[in-house]
C-alpha positions in Angstrom: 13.8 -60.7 -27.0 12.2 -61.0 -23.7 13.7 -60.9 -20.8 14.2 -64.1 -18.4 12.3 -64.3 -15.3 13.7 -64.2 -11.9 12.0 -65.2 -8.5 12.4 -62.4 -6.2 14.3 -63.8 -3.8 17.1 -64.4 -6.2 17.1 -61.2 -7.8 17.0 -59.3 -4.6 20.0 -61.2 -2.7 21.6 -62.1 -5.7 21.7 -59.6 -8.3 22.3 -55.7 -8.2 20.0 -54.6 -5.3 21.8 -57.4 -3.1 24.3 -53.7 -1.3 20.6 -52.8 0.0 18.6 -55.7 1.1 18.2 -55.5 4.7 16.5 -58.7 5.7 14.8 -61.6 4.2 12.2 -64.1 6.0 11.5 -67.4 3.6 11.5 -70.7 4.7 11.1 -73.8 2.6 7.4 -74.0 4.0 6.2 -71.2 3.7 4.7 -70.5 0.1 6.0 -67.1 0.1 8.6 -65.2 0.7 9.4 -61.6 2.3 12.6 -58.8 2.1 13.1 -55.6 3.7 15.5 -53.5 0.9 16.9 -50.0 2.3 16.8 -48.1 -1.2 19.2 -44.9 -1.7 18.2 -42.3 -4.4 18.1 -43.5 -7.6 16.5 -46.1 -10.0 15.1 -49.6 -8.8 14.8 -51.6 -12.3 13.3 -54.9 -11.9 13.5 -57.8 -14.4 10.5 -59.9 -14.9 9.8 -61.6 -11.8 7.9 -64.9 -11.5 5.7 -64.0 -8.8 3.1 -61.9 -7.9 5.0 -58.9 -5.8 3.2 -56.1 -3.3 6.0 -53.6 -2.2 5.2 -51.6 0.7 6.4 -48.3 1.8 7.6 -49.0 5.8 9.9 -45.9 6.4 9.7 -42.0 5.5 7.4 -41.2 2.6 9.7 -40.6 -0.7 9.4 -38.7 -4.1 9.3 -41.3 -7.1 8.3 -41.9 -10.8 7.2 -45.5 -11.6 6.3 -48.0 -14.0 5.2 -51.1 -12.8 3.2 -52.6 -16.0 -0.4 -50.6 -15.7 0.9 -47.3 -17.0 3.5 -44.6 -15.3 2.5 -42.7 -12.5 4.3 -40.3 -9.6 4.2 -38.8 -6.8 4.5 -39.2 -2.8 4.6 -42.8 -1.7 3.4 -42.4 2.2 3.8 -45.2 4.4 1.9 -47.9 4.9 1.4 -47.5 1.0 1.9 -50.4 -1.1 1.8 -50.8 -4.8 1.1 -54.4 -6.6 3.4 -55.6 -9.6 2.0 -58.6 -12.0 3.9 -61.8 -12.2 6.4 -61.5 -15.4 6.1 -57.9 -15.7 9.2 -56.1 -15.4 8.7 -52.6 -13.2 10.9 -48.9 -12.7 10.6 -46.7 -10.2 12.9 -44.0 -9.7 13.4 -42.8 -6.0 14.3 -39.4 -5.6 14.6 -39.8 -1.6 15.9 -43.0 0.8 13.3 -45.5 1.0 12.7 -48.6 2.6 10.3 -51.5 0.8 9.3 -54.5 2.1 8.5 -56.7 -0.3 6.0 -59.7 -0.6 6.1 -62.1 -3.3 3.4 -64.7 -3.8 3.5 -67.6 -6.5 1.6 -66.5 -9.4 0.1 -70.4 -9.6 -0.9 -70.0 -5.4 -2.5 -66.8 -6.5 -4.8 -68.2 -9.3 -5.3 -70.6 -7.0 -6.8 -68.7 -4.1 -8.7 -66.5 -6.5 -9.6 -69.6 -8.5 -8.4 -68.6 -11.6 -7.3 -70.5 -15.0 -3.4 -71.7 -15.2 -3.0 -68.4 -18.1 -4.6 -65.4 -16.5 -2.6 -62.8 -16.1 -3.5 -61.7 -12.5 -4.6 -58.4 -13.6 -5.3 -56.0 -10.6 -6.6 -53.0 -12.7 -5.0 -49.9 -10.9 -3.6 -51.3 -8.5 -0.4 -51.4 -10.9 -0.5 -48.0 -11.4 -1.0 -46.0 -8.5 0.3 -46.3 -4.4 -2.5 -47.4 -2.6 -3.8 -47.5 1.4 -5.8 -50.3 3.0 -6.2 -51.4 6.5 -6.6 -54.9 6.2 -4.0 -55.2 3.3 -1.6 -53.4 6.1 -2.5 -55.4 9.3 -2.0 -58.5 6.8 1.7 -57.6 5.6 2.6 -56.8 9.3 1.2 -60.2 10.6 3.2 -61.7 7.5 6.3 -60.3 8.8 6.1 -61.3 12.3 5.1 -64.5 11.7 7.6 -65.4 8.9 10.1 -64.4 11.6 8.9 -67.3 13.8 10.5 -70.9 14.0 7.4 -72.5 14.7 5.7 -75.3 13.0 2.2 -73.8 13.7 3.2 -70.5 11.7 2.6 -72.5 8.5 -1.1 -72.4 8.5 -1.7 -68.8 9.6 0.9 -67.9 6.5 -1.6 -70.2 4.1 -4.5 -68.8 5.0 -3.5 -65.2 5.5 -1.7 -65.1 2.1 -5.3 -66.9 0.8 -6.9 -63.8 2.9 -4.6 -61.1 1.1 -4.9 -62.3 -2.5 -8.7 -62.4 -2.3 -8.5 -58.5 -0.3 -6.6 -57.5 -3.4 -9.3 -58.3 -5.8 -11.7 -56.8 -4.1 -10.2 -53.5 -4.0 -9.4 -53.6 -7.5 -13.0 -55.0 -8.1 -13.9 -51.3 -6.3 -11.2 -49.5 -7.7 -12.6 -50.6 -11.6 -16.0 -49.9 -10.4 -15.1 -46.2 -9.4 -13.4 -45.9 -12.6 -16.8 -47.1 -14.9 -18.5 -44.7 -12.9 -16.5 -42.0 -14.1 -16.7 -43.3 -17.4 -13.1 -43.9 -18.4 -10.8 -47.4 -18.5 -8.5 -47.8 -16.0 -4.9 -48.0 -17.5 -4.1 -51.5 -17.4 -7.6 -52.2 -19.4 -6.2 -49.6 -21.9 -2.7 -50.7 -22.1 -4.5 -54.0 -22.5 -7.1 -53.6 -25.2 -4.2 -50.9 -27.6 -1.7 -53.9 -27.2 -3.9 -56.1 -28.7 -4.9 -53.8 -31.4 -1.3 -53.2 -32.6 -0.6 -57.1 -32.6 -3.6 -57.8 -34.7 -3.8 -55.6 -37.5 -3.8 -58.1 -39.9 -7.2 -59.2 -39.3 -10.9 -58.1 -38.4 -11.2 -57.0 -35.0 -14.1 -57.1 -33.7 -15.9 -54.4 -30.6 -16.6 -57.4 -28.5 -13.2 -59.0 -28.7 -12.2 -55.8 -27.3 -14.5 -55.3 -24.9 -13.8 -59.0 -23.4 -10.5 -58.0 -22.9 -11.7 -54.7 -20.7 -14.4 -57.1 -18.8 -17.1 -54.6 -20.2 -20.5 -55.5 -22.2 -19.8 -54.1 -25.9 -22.0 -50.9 -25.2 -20.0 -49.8 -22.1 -16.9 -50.1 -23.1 -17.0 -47.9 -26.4 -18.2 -45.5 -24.2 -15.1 -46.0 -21.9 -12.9 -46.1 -24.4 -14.3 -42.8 -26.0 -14.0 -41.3 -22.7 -10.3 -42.1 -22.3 -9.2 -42.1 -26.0 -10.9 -38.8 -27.3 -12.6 -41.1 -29.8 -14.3 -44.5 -30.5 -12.4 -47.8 -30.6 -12.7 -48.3 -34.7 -11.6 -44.7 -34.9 -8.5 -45.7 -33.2 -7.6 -48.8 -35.0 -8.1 -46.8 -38.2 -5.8 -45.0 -37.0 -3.0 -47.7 -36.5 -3.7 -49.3 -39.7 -3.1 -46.4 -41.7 0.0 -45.6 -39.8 1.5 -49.0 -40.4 0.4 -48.7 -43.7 2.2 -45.9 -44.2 5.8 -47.6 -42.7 5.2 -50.6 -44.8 5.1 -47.9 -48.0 8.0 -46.0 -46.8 10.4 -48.9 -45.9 9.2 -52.0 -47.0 9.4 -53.4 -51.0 5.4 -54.8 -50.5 3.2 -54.3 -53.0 0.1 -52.3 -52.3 -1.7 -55.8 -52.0 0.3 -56.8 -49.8 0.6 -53.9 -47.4 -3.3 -54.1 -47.7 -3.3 -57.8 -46.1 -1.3 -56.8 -43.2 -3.3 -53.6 -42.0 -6.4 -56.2 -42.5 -8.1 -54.3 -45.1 -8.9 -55.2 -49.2 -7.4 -53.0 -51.7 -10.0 -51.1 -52.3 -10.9 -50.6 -48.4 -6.7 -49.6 -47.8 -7.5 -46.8 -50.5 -10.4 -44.8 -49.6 -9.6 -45.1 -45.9 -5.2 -44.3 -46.6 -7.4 -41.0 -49.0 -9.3 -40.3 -45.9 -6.9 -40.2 -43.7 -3.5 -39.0 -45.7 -4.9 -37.4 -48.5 -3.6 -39.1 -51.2 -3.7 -43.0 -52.4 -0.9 -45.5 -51.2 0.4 -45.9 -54.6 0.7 -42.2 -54.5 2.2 -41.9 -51.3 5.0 -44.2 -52.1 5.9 -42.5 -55.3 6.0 -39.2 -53.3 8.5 -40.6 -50.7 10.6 -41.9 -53.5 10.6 -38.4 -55.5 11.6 -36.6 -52.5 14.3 -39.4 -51.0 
């Protein structure tokens, strides 16, 4: 079951990382909100939170191991580093020093907004979800944040507007470069991956097609095989061969489904489950089954 989303102000002041927050600036007219969290050693777990979240490194640099919904990554978070969590995701990272965060959130529907973007898109920022990354103007703009959500003064409003408008347009860009760097070198970045397999595991009932899966990525048809070669060690239909025959192979091991049946739901015909299961295991699904029994 899912879990229920938070806003981050209410899971930081309210729930377990409430013993560390330092300091929150939000105001009922502002249309975001900011924290300062002084982090001990150990694990920050976040539930899925509703808005679109930076967390910036703004003391020592610290040893960690995250997860923060494009893929696990690690190492040395130096300050002003800041990484960028998707609305609704939930995120890990493990802190092997002290740290101290600041964190922005943003309103995922402001976000769209700025970027002009349709009410469902995810607010995909490519890598920026998987690794710690530097920029200037992204710092300068998270340091004017903080000052001026500090201020009682009316005329703070519209410099928090537009510099949050400002900072969510920055952020695509970089991850605009960041996903060009990574087509350069010819691979996907991870949140396209994690993306594109996702979808493959949730549709293996039916034909799937190399431009579905290349809208996902943002890539012409041609480019992103290539990509995906690059980062999988083989081409896309390789790959969803791959989990077809494996669920195959759990519907025949634990499941009463007749061979029809089990073909359906890997999206193949009968005939198409057994030369590809042959290909692949070495021996037909009937076959298969019957061996599993013998030996149980």
């Amino acid at each position: 079951m899912p879990q229920p989303s938070q806003n981050m102000l209410e899971f930081f002041t309210r729930g377990p990382e409430a013993p560390s927050l330092e300091e929150s600036r939000a105001r009922t007219d502002f249309p975001a909100s900011m924290l300062e969290n002084a982090h001990p050693p150990g694990e920050l777990v976040t539930p899925p939170i509703r808005e679109l979240m930076l967390s910036q490194s703004v003391g020592r640099p610290f040893r960690h191991s995250s997860e923060i919904g494009g893929g696990p990554f690690s190492g040395c978070a130096q300050p002003p580093g800041f990484v960028v969590i998707p609305p609704r995701v939930p995120g890990r990272c493990h802190m092997y020093n002290p740290a101290r965060l600041r964190f922005l959130g943003i309103p995922a529907d402001l976000a769209r907004d700025c970027l002009e973007r349709d009410s469902d898109d995810p607010l995909d920022f490519g890598r920026l979800h998987a690794m710690v990354h530097q920029d200037p103007l992204i710092t300068q703009a998270l340091d004017a944040l903080w000052q001026e959500m500090g201020r009682h003064d009316p005329a703070a409003q519209l410099f928090v507007d537009s510099m949050i408008s400002a900072l969510v347009v920055r952020l695509a860009r970089l991850a605009e470069q960041v996903r060009d760097v990574d087509t350069r070198r010819g691979g996907l970045a991870p949140q396209q991956s994690a993306r594109v397999i996702n979808y493959m595991r949730c549709h293996l009932d039916r034909r799937i097609t190399l431009r579905e899966l290349a809208g996902l990525a943002g890539l012409s048809p041609w480019h992103f095989a290539r990509s995906f070669r690059h980062s999988h060690g083989m081409p896309p239909h390789q790959y969803l061969t791959r989990f077809r025959i494996q669920r195959a192979q759990e519907l025949l091991a634990h499941t009463p489904l007749s061979v029809t049946a089990v073909a359906t739901a890997t999206g193949y015909s009968v005939p198409q489950l057994a030369r590809q299961f042959r290909q692949a295991v070495g021996t037909t699904p009937s076959e298969y089954r019957n061996q599993l029994q013998r030996s149980a």
